[in-house]
Wavefront OBJ file of the C-alpha trace (Angstrom):
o trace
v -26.802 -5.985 -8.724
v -26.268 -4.962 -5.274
v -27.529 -7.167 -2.354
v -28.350 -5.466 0.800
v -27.637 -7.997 3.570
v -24.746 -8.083 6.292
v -22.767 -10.619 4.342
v -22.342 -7.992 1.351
v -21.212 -5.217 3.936
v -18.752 -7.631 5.355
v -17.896 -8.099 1.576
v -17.477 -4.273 1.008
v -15.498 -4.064 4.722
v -13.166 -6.847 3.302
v -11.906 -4.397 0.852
v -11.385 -1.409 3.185
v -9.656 -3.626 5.248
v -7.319 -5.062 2.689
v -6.264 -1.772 1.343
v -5.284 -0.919 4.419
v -8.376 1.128 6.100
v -9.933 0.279 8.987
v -13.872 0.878 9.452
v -15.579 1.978 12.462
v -19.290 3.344 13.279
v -19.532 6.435 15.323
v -21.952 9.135 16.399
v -21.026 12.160 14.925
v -22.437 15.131 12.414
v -21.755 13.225 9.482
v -22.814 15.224 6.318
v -22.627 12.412 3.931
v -23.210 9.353 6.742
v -19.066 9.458 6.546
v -16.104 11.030 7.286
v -12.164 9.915 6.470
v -9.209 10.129 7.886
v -6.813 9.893 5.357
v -3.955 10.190 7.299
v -4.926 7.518 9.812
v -6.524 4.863 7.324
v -9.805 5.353 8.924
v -13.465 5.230 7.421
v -15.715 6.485 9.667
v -19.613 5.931 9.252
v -22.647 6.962 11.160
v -23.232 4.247 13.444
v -27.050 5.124 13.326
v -27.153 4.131 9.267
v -29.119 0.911 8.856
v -27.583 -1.784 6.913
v -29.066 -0.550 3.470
v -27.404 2.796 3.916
v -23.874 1.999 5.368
v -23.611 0.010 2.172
v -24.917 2.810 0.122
v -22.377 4.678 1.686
v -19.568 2.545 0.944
v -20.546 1.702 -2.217
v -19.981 5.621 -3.151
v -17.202 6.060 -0.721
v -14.950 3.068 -2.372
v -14.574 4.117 -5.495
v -13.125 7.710 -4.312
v -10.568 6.628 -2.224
v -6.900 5.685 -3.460
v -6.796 1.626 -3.108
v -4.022 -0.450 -4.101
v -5.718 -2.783 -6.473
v -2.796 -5.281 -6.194
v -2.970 -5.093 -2.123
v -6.525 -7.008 -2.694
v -7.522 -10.823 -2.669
v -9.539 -12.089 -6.108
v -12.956 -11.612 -5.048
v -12.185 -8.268 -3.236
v -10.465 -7.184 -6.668
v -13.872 -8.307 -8.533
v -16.147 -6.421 -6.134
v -13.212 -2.879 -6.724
v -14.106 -3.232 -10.543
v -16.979 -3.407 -10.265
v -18.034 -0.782 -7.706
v -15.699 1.602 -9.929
v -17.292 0.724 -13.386
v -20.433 1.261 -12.176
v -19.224 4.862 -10.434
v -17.833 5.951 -14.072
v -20.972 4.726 -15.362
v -23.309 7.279 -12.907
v -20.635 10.087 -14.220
v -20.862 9.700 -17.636
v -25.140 9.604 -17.290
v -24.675 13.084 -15.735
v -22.596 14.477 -17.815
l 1 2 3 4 5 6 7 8 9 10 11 12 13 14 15 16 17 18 19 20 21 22 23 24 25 26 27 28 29 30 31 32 33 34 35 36 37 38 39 40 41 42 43 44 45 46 47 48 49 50 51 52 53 54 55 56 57 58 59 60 61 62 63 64 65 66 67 68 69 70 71 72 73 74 75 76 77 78 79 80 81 82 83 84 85 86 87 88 89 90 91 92 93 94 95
């Protein structure tokens, strides 16, 4: 069950952070309401996104990117699982 409040974006920035990407809201044509630079370790999301959809947008972002599971704290490790069970979940219902 997903909350949408600030304190479960900070949650979801927690794990960017700790796996070594940094977050930052821009103005920008934004596609998706993201772009990433790999290279740099930088998630970039549209800074006019509302707090319901930059967390929709990092709940689908997460689970794509390559995150060192072992990098994270406990709670950060919980909230990785389960943001990428519930991605495999959405794939296997549309397959």
């Amino acid at each position: 069950m997903i909350k949408y409040t600030p304190a479960f974006l900070n949650k979801l920035e927690s794990v960017l952070h700790e796996a070594g990407y940094s977050t930052r809201y821009e103005r920008g044509n934004f596609q998706s309401g993201w772009c990433l630079l790999e290279h740099k370790g930088i998630v970039v999301l549209n800074k006019f996104l509302d707090t319901e959809g930059r967390i929709n947008t990092l709940v689908d972002l997460i689970p794509q990117l390559q995150i060192d599971f072992d990098k994270l704290t406990l709670e950060s490790q919980k909230l990785y699982e389960f943001l990428s069970n519930n991605a495999l979940k959405d794939i296997e219902e549309n397959i």
